[in-house]
N, CA, C and O atoms as a Maestro MAE file, in Angstrom:
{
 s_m_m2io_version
 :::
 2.0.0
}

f_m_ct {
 s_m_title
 :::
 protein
 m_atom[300] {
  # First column is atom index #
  i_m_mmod_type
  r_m_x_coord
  r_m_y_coord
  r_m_z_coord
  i_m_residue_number
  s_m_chain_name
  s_m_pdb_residue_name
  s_m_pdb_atom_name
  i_m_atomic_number
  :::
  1 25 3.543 25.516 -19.750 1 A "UNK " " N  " 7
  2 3 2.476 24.562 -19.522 1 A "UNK " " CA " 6
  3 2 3.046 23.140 -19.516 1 A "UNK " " C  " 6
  4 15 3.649 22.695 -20.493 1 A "UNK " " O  " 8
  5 25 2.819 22.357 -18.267 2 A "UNK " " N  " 7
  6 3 3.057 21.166 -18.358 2 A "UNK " " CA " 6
  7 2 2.607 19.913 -19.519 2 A "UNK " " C  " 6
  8 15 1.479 19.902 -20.011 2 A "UNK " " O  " 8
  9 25 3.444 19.091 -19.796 3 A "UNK " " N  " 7
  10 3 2.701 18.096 -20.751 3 A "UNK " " CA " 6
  11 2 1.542 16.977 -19.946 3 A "UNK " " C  " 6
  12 15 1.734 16.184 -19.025 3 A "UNK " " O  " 8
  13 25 0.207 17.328 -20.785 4 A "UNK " " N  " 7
  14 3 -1.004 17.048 -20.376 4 A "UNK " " CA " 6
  15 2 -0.694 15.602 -20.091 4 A "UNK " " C  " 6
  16 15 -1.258 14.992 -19.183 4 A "UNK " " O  " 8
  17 25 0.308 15.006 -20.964 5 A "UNK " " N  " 7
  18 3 0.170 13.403 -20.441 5 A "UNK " " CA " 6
  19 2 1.327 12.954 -19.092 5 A "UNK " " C  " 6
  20 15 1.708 11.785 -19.046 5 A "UNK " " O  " 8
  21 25 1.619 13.545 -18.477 6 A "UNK " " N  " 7
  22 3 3.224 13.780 -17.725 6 A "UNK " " CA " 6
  23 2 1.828 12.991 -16.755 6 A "UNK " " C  " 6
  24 15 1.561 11.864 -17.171 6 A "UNK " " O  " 8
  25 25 1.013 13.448 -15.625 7 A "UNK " " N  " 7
  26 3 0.354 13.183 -14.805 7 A "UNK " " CA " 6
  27 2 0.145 11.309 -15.055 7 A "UNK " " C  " 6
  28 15 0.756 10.562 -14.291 7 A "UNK " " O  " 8
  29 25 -0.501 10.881 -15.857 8 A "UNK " " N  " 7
  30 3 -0.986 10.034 -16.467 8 A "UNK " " CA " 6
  31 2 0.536 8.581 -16.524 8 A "UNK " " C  " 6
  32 15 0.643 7.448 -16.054 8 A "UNK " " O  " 8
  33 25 1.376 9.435 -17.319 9 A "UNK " " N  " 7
  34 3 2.232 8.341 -16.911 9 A "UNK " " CA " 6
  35 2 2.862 8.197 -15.673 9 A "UNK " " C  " 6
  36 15 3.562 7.186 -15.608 9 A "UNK " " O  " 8
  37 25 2.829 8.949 -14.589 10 A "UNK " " N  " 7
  38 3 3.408 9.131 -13.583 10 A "UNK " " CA " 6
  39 2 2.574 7.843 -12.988 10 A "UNK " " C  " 6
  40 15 3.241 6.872 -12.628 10 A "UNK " " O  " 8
  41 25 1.194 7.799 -12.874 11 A "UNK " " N  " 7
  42 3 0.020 7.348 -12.847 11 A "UNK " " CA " 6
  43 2 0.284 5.887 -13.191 11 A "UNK " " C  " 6
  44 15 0.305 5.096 -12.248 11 A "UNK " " O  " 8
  45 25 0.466 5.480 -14.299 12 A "UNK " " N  " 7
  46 3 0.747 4.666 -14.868 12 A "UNK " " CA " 6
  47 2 2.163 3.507 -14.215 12 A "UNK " " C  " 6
  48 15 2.324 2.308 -13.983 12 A "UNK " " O  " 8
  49 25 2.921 4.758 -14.141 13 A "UNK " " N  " 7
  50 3 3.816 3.878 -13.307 13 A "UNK " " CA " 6
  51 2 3.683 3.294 -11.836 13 A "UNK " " C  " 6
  52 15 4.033 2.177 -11.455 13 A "UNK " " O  " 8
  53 25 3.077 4.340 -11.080 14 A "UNK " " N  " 7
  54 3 2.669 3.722 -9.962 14 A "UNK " " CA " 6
  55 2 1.904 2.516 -10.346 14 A "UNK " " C  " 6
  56 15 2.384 1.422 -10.050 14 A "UNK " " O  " 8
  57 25 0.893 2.572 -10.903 15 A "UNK " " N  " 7
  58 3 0.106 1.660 -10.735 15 A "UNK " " CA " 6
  59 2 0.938 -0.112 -10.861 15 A "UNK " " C  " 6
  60 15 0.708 -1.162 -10.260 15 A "UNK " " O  " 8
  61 25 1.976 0.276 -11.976 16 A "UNK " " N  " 7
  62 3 2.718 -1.113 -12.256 16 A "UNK " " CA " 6
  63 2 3.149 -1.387 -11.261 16 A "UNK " " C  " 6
  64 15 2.888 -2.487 -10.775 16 A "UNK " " O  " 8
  65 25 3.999 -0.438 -10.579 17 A "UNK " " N  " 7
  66 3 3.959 -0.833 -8.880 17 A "UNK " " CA " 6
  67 2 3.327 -1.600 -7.883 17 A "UNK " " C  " 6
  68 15 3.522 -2.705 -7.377 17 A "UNK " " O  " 8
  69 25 2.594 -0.781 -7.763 18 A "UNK " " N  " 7
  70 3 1.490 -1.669 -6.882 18 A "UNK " " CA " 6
  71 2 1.060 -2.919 -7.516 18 A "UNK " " C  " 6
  72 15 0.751 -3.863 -6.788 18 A "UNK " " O  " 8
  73 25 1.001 -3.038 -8.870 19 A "UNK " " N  " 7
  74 3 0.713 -3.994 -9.297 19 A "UNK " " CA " 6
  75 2 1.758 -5.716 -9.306 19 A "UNK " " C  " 6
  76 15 1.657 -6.929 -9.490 19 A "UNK " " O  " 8
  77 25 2.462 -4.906 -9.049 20 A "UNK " " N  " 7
  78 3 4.020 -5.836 -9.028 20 A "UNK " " CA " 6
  79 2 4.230 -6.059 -7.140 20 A "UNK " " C  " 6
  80 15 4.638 -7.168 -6.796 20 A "UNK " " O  " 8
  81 25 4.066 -5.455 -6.491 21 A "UNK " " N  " 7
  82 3 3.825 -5.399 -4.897 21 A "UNK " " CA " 6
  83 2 2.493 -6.326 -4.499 21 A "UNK " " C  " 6
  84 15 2.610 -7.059 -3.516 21 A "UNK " " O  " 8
  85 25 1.349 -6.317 -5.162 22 A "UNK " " N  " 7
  86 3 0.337 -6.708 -4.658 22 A "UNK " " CA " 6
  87 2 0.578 -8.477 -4.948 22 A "UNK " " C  " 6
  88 15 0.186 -9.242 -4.066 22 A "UNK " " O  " 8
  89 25 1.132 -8.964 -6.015 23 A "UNK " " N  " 7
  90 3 1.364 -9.966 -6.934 23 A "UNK " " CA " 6
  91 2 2.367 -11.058 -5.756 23 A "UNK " " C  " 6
  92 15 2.280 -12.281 -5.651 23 A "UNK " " O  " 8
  93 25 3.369 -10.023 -4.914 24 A "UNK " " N  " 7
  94 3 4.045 -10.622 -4.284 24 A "UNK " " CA " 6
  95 2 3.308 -10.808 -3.088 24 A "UNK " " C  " 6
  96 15 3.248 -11.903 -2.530 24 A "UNK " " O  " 8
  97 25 2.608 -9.540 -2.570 25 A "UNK " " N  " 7
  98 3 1.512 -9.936 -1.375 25 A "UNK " " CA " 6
  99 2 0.803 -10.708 -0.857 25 A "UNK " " C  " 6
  100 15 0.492 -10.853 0.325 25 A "UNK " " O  " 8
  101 25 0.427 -11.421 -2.072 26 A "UNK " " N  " 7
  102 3 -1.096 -11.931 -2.272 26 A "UNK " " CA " 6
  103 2 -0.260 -13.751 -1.925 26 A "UNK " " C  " 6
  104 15 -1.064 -14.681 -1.992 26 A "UNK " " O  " 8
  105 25 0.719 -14.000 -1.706 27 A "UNK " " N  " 7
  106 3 1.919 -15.046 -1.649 27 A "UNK " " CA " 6
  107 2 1.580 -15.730 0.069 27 A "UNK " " C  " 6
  108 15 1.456 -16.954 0.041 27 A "UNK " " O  " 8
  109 25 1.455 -15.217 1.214 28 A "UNK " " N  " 7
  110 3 1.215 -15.035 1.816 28 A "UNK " " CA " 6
  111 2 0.072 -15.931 1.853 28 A "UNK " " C  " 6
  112 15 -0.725 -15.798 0.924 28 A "UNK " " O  " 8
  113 25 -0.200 -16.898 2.812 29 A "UNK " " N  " 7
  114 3 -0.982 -17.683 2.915 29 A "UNK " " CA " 6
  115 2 -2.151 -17.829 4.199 29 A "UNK " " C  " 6
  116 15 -2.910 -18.774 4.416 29 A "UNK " " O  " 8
  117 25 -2.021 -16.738 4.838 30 A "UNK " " N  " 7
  118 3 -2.595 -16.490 5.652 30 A "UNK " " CA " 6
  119 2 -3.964 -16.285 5.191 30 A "UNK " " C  " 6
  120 15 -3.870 -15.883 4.031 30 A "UNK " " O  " 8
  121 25 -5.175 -16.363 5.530 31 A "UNK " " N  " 7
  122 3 -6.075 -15.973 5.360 31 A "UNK " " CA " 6
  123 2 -6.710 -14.423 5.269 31 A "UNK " " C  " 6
  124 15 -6.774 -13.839 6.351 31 A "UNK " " O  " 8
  125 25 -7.042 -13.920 4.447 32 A "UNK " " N  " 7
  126 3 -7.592 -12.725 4.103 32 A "UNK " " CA " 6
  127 2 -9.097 -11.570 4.579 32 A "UNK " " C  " 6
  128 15 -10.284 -11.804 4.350 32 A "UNK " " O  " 8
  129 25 -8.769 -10.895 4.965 33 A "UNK " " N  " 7
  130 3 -10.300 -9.847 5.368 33 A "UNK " " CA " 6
  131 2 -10.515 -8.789 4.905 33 A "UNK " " C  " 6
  132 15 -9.783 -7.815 5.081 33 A "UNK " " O  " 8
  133 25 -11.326 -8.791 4.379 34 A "UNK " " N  " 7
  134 3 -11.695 -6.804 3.915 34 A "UNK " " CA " 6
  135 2 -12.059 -6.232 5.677 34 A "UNK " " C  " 6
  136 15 -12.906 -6.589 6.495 34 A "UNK " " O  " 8
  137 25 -11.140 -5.373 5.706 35 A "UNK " " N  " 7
  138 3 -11.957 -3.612 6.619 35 A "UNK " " CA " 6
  139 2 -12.050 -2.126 5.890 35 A "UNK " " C  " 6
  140 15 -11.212 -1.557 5.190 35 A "UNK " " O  " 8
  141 25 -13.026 -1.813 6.198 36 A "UNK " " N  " 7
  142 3 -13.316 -0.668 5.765 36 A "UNK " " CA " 6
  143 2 -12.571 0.210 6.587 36 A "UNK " " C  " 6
  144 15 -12.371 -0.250 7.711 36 A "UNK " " O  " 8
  145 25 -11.996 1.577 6.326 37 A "UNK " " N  " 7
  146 3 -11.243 2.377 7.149 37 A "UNK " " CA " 6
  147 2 -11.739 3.781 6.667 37 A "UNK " " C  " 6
  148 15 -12.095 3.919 5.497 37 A "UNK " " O  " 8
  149 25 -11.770 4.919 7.629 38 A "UNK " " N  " 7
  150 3 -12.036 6.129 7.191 38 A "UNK " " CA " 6
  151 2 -10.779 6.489 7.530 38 A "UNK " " C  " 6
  152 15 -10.355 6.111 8.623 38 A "UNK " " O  " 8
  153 25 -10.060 7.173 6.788 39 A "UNK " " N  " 7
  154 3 -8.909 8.094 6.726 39 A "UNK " " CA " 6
  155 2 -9.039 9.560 6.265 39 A "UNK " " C  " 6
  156 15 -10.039 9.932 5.651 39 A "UNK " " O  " 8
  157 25 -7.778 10.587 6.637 40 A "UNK " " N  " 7
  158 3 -7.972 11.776 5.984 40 A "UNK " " CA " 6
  159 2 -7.611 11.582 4.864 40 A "UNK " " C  " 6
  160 15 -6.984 10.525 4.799 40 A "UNK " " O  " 8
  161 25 -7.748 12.394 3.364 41 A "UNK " " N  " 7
  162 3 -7.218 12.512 2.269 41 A "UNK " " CA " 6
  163 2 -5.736 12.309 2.216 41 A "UNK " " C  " 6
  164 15 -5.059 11.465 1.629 41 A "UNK " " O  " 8
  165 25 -5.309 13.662 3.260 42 A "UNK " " N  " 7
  166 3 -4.041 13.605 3.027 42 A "UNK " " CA " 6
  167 2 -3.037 12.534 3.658 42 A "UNK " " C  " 6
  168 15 -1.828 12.402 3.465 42 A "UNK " " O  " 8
  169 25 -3.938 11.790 4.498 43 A "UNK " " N  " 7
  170 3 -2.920 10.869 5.100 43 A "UNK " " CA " 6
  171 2 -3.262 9.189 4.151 43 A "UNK " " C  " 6
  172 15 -2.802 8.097 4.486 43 A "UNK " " O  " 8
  173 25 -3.814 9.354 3.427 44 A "UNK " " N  " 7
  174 3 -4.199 8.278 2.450 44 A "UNK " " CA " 6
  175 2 -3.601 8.221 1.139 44 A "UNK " " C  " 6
  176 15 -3.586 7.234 0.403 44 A "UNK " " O  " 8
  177 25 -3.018 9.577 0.861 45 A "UNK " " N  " 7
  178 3 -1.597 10.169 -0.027 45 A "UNK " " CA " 6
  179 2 -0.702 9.461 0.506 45 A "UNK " " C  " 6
  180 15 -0.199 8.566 -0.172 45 A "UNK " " O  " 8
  181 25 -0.134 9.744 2.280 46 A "UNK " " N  " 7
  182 3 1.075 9.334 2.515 46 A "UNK " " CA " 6
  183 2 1.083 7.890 2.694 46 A "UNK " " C  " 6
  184 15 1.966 7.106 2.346 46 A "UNK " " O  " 8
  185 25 0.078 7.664 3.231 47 A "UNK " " N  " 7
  186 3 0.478 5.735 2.785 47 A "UNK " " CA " 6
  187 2 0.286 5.131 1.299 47 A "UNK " " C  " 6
  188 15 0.631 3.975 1.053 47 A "UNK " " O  " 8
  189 25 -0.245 5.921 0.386 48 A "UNK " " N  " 7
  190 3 -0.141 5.577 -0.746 48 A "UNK " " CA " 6
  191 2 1.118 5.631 -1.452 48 A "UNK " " C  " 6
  192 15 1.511 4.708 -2.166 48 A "UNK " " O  " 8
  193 25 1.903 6.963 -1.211 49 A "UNK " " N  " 7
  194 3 3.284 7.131 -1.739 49 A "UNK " " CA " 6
  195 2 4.534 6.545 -0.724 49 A "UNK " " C  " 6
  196 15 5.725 6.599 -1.031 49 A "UNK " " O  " 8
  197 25 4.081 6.060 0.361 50 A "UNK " " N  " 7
  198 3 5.193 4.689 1.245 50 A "UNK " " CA " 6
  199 2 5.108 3.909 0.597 50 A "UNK " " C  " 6
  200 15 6.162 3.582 0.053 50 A "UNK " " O  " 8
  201 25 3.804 3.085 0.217 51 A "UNK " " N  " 7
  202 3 3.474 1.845 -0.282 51 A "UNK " " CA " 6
  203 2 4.363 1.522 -2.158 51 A "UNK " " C  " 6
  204 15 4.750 0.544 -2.798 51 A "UNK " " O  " 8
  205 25 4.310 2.900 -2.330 52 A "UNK " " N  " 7
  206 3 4.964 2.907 -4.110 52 A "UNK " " CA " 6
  207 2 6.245 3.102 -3.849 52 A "UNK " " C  " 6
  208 15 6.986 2.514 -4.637 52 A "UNK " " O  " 8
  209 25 6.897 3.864 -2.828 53 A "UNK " " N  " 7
  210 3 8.434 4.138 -2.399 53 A "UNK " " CA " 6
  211 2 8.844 2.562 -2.263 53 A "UNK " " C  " 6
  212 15 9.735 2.037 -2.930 53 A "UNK " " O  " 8
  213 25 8.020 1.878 -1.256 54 A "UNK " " N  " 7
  214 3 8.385 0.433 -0.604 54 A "UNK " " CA " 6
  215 2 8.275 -0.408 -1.539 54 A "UNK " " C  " 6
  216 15 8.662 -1.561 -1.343 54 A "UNK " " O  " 8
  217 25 7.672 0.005 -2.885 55 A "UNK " " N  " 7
  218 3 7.481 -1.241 -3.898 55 A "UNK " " CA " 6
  219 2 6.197 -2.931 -3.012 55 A "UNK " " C  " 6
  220 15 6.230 -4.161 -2.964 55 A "UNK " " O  " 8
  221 25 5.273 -1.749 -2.507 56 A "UNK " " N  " 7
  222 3 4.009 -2.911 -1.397 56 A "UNK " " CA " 6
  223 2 3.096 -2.126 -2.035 56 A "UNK " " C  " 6
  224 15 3.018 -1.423 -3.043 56 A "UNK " " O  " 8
  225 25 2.145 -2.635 -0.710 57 A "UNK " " N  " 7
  226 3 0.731 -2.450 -0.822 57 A "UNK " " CA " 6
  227 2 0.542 -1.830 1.091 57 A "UNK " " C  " 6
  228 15 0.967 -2.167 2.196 57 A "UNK " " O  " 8
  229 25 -0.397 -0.729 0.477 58 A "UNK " " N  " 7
  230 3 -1.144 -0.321 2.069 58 A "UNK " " CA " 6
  231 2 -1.057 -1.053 2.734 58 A "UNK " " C  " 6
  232 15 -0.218 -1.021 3.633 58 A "UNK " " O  " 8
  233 25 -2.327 -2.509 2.469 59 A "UNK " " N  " 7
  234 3 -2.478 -3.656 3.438 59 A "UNK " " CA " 6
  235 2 -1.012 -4.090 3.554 59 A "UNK " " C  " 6
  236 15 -1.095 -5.120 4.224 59 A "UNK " " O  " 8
  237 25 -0.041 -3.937 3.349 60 A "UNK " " N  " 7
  238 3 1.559 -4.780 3.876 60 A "UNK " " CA " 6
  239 2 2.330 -3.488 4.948 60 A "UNK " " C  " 6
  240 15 3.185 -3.584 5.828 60 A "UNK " " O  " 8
  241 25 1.881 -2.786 4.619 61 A "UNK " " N  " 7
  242 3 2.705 -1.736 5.538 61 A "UNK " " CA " 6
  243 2 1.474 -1.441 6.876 61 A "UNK " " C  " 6
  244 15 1.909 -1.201 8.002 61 A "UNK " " O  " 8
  245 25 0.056 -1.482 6.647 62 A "UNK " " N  " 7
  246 3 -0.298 -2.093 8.281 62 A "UNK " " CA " 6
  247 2 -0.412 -3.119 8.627 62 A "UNK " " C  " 6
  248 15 -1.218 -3.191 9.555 62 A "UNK " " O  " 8
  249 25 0.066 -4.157 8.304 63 A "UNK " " N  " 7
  250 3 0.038 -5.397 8.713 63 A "UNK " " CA " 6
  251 2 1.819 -5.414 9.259 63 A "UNK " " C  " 6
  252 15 2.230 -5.583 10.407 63 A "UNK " " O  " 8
  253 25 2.420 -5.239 8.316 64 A "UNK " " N  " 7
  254 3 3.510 -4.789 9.079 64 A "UNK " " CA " 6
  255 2 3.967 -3.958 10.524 64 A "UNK " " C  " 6
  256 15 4.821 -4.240 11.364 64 A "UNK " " O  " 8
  257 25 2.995 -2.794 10.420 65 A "UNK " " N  " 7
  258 3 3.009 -2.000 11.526 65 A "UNK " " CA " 6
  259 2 2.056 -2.713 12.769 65 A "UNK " " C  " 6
  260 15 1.958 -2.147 13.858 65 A "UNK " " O  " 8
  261 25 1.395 -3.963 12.497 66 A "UNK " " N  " 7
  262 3 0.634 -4.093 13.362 66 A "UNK " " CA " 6
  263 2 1.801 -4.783 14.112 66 A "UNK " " C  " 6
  264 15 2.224 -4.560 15.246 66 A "UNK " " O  " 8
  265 25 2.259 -5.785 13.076 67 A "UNK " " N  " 7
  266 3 3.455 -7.379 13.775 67 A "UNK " " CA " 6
  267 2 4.428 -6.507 14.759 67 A "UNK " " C  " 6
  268 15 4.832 -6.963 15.828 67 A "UNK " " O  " 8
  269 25 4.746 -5.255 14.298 68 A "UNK " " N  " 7
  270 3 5.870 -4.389 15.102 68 A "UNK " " CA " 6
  271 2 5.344 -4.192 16.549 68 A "UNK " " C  " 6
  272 15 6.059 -4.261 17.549 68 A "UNK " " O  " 8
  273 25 3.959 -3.930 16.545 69 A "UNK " " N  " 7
  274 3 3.424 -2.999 18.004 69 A "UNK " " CA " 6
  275 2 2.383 -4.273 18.743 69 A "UNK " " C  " 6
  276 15 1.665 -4.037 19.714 69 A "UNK " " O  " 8
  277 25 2.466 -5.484 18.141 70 A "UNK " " N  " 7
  278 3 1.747 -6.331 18.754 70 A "UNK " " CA " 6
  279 2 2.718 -7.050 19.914 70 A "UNK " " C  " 6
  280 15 3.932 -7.192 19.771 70 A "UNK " " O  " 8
  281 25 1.835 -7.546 21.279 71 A "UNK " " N  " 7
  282 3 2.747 -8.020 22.292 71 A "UNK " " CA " 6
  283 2 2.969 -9.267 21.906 71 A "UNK " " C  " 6
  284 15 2.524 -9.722 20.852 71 A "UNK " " O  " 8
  285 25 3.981 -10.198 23.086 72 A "UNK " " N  " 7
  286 3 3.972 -11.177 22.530 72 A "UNK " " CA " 6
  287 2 2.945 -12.258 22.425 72 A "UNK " " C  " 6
  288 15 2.737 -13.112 21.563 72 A "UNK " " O  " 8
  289 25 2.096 -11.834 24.087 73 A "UNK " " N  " 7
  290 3 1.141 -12.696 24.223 73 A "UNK " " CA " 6
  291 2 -0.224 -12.270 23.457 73 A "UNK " " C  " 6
  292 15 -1.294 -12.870 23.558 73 A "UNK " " O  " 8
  293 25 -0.085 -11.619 23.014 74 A "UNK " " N  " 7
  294 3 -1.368 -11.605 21.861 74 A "UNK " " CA " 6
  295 2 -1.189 -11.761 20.479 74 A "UNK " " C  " 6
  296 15 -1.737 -11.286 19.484 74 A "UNK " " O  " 8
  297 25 -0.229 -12.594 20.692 75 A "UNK " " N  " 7
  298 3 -0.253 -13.661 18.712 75 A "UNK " " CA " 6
  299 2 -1.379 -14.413 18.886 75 A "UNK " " C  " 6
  300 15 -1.759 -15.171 17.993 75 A "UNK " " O  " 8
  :::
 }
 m_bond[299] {
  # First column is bond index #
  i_m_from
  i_m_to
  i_m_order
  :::
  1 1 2 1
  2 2 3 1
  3 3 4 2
  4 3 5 1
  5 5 6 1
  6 6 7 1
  7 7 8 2
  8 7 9 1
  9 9 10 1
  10 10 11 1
  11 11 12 2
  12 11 13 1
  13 13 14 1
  14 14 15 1
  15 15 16 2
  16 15 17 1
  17 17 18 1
  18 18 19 1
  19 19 20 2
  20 19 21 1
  21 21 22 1
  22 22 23 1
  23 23 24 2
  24 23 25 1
  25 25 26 1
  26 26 27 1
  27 27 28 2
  28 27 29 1
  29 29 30 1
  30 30 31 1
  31 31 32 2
  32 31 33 1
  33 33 34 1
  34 34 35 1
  35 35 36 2
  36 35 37 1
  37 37 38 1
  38 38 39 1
  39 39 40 2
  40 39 41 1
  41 41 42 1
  42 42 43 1
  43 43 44 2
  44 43 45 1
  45 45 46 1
  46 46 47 1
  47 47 48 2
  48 47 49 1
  49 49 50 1
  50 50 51 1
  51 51 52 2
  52 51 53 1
  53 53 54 1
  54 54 55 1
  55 55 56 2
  56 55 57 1
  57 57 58 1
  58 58 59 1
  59 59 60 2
  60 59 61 1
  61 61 62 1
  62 62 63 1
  63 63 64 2
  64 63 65 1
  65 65 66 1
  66 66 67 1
  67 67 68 2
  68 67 69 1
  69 69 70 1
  70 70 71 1
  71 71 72 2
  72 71 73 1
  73 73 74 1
  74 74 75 1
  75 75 76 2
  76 75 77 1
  77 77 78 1
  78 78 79 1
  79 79 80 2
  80 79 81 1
  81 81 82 1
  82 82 83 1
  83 83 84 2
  84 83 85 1
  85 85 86 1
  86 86 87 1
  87 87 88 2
  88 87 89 1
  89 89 90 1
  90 90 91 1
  91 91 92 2
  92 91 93 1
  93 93 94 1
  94 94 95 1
  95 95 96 2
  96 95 97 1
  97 97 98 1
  98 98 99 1
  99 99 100 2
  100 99 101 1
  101 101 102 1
  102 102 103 1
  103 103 104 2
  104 103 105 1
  105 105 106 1
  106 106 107 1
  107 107 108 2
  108 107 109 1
  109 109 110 1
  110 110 111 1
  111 111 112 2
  112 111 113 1
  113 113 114 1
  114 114 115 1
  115 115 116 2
  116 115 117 1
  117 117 118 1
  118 118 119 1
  119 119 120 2
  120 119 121 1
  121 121 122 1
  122 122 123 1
  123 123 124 2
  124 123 125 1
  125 125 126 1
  126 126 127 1
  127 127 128 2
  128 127 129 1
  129 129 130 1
  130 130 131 1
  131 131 132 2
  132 131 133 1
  133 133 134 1
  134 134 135 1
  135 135 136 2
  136 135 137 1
  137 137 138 1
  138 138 139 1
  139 139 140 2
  140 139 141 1
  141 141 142 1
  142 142 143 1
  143 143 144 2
  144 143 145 1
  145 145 146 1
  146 146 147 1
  147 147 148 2
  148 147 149 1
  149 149 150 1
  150 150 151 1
  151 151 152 2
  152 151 153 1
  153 153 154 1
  154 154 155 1
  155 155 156 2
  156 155 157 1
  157 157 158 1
  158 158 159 1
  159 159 160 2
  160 159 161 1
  161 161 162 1
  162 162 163 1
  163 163 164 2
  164 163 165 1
  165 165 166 1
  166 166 167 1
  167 167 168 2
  168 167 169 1
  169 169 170 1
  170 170 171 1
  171 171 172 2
  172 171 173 1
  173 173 174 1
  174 174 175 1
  175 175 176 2
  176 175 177 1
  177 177 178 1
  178 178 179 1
  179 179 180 2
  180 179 181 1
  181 181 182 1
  182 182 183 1
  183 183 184 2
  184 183 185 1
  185 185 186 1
  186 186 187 1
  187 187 188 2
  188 187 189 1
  189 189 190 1
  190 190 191 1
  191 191 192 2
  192 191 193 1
  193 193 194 1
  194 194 195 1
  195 195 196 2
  196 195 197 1
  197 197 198 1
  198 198 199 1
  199 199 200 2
  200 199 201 1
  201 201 202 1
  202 202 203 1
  203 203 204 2
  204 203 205 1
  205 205 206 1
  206 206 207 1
  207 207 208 2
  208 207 209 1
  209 209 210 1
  210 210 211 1
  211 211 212 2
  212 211 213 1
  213 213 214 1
  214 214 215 1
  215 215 216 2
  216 215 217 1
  217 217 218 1
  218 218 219 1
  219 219 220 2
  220 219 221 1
  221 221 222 1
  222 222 223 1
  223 223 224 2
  224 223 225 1
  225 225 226 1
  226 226 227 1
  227 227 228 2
  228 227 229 1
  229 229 230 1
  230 230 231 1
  231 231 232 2
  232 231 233 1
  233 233 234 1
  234 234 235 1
  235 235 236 2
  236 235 237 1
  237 237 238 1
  238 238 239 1
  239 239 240 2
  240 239 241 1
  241 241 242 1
  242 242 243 1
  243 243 244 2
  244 243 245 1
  245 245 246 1
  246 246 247 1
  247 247 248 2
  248 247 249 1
  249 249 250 1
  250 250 251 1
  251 251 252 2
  252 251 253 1
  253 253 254 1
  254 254 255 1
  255 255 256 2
  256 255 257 1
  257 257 258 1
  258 258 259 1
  259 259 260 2
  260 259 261 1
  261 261 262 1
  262 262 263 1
  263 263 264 2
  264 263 265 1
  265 265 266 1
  266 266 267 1
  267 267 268 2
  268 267 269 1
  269 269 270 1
  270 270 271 1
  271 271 272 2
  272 271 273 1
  273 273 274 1
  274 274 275 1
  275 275 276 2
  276 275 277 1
  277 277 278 1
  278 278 279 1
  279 279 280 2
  280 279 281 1
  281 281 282 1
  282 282 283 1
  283 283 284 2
  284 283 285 1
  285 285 286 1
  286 286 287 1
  287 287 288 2
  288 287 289 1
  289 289 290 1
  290 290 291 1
  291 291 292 2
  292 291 293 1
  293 293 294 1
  294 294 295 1
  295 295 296 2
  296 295 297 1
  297 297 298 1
  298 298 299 1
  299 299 300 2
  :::
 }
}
């Protein structure tokens, strides 16, 4: 049987993560928007565990992916 608290700190650590990613994010002076997004579960895992691999935040890895696939003339 696994130790009941193993999950929790795993948990825990991510979160300092993101918490330490978002801190640097938020640096960025651009102006800010909430969107709402529907995603699958499981693909809301995999940008969650990029975002903790990358030491970011969701919002930095599509904003990132947007700057990559945007043309030039639509800055």
């Amino acid at each position: 049987m696994a130790n009941m608290f193993e999950k929790y700190a795993v948990d825990c650590e991510t979160e300092r993560k993101i918490e330490k990613a978002v801190v640097v994010d938020t640096m960025v002076d651009e102006k800010r928007t909430t969107l709402s997004l529907s995603l699958t579960v499981s693909d809301k895992k995999v940008l969650k565990m990029m975002a903790v691999e990358r030491e970011t935040t969701i919002a930095a890895i599509i904003h990132e992916w947007i700057q990559e696939h945007i043309k030039e003339g639509d800055r």
